[in-house]
N, C-alpha and C positions, 0 to 999 in steps of 0.2 A: 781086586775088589771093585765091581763095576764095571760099566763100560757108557761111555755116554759122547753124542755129537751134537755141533750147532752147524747151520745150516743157513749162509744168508744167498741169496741170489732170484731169478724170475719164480711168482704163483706158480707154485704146483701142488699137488694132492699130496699128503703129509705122507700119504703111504709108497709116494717112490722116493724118497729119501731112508726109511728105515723100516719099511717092509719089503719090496720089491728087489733092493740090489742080492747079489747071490752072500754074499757074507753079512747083511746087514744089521743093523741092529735087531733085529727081530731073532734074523738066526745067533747073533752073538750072546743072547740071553741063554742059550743051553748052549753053543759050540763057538766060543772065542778061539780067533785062531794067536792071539799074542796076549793075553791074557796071564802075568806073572805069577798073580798070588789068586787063590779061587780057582774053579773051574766051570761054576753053573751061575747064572746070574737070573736068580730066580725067586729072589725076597722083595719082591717091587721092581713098577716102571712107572715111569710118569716122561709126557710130551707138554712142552710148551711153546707155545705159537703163538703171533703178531698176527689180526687180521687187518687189514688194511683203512689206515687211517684213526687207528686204533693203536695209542701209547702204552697199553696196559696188556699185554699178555692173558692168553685163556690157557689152562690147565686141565689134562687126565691124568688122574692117578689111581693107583691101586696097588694092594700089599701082595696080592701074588704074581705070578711069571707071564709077562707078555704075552707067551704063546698061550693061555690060558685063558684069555681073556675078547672075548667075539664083538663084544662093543668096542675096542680096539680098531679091530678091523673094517667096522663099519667107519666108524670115525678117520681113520687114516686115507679110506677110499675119499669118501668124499669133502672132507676140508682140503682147499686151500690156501699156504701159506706162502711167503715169500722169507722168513725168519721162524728159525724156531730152536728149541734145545730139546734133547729127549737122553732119558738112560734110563740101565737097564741095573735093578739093586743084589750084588750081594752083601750080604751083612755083614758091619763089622762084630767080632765078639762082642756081647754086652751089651749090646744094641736090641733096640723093639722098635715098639712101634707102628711098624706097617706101613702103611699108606701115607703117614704123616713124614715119614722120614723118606719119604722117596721122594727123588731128584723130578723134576726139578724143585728148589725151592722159590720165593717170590714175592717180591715185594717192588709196588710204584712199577717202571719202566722193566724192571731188571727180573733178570732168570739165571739159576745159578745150580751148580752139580759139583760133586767131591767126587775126585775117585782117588781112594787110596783110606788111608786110615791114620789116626793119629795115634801113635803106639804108646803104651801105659794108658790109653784109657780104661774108666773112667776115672781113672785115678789121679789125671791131669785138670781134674776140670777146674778146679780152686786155680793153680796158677794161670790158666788161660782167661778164664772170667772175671780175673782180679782190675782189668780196666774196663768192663764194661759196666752201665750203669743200671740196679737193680730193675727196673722195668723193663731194659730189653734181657735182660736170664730169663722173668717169667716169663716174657712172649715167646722162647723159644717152640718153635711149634712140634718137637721131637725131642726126644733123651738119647739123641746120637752124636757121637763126634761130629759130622757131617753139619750139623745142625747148630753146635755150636761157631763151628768153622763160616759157617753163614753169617750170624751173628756177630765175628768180631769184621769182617769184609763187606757188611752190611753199614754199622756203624761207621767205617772208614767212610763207604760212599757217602751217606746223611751228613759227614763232617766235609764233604765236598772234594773228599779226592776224586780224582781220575780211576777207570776202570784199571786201568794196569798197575797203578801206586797201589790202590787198595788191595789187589791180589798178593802185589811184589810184598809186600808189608805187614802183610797177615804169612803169608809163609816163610819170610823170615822171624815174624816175631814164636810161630810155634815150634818150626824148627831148632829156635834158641832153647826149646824149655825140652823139646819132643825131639830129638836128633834122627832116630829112624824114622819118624812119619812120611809116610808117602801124599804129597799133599799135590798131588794133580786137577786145580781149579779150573774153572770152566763157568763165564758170564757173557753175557749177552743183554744189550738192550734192544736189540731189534733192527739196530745198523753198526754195531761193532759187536764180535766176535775178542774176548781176551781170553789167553789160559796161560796155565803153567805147568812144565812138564819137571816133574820133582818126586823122582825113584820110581815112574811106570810109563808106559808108550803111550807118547800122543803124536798125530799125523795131522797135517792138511793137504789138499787139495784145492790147487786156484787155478781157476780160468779169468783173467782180467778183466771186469768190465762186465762180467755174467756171474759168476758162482763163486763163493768160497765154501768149504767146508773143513770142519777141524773135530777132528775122532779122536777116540782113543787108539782108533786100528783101521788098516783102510774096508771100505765097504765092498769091494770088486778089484778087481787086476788090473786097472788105469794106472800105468807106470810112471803117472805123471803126481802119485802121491808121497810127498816127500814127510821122512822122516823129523821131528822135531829134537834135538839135545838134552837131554837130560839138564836138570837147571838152568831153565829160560822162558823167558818169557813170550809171550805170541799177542800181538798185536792184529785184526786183520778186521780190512771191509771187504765190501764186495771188488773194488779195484786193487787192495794192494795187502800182501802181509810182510809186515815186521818181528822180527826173532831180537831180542837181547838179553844175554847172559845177566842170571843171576847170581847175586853173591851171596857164598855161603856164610851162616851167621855168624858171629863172637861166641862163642861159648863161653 
């Protein structure tokens, strides 16, 4: 379900990060090559990017398939960014929405993506939502998992966790309720990079001091893209990435 990458390192054109390489997001929207569950990732895309000097993130989105879409391509030619997130939507059952439910989602500094699904929904939503406080349910800007998943990781950060507390802690607390969920998170402020790889493939690639990048899959055949563990956590800037295992919940 999905596929989506953050990208920090030197300005470049948003379209040689995920148009340009031979596997990239662009082609993964119709031909993932490690893609688990799905096979066409073509219910939405959205890009989000940092322009410089600039703490608020800019947004495109739209509810059909990347390839699909020419203002896309005009825009990936010519932005430059130095940070950004972008994926590619397939849907989960039950889910609508469109374009409102497509990654990234965003709010203040932050930019955020789901890949994976939370199982039994909607049927979970009551005990997931049961510590959020009625104003952020209505703001939820989508009727997706995905979107609630925002909301309780959202809520963490405004209570002033750390990017990697907040992830670690929303996918234990659904996993306690939601045991099969595949909850592959994915945030960015625009100089850190957090995810967590939880029952689907995520990868980075780092060059120290130049580039990180953190996928669901790698983009091209640089041998130098290392696998991340199924539950754990990913840390990284542009100098350095940190992995720590996660624990599974109390049931």
């Amino acid at each position: 379900m999905c596929r989506h990458l953050a990208y920090l390192g030197p300005e470049v054109p948003i379209g040689e990060i995920i148009m340009e390489p031979q596997h990239g997001l662009y082609r993964q929207s119709w031909a993932p090559r490690r893609q688990r569950y799905g096979t066409v990732n073509a219910d939405g895309f959205g890009i989000g990017w940092y322009a410089p000097g600039d703490p608020t993130p800019a947004r495109y989105r739209r509810g059909g398939p990347l390839w699909g879409d020419p203002s896309a391509a005009d825009l990936a030619r010519v932005v430059r960014t130095g940070a950004l997130l972008a994926a590619v939507r397939d849907a989960t059952e039950g889910s609508a929405d469109a374009e409102a439910a497509s990654a990234p989602f965003a709010a203040g500094p932050w930019l955020f993506s789901h890949n994976g699904a939370v199982k039994g929904w909607p049927g979970v939503v009551g005990p997931l939502a049961a510590g959020l406080p009625a104003a952020e349910l209505l703001s939820l800007e989508a009727r997706c998992d995905s979107a609630l998943v925002w909301a309780l990781v959202l809520h963490r950060l405004r209570a002033g966790d750390e990017l990697g507390q907040a992830l670690a802690d929303t996918v234990t607390d659904v996993a306690a309720l939601s045991p099969a969920s595949r909850l592959n998170l994915l945030l960015t402020d625009g100089d850190t990079v957090t995810a967590t790889a939880w029952g689907d493939t995520l990868w980075y690639l780092a060059e120290p001091g130049r580039r990180t990048v953190v996928a669901s899959e790698p983009y091209d055949d640089d041998p130098h893209w290392t696998e991340v563990p199924d539950r754990t956590l990913l840390a990284a800037t542009r100098d350095d990435v940190l992995l720590t295992p996660l624990k599974e919940p109390c049931l």
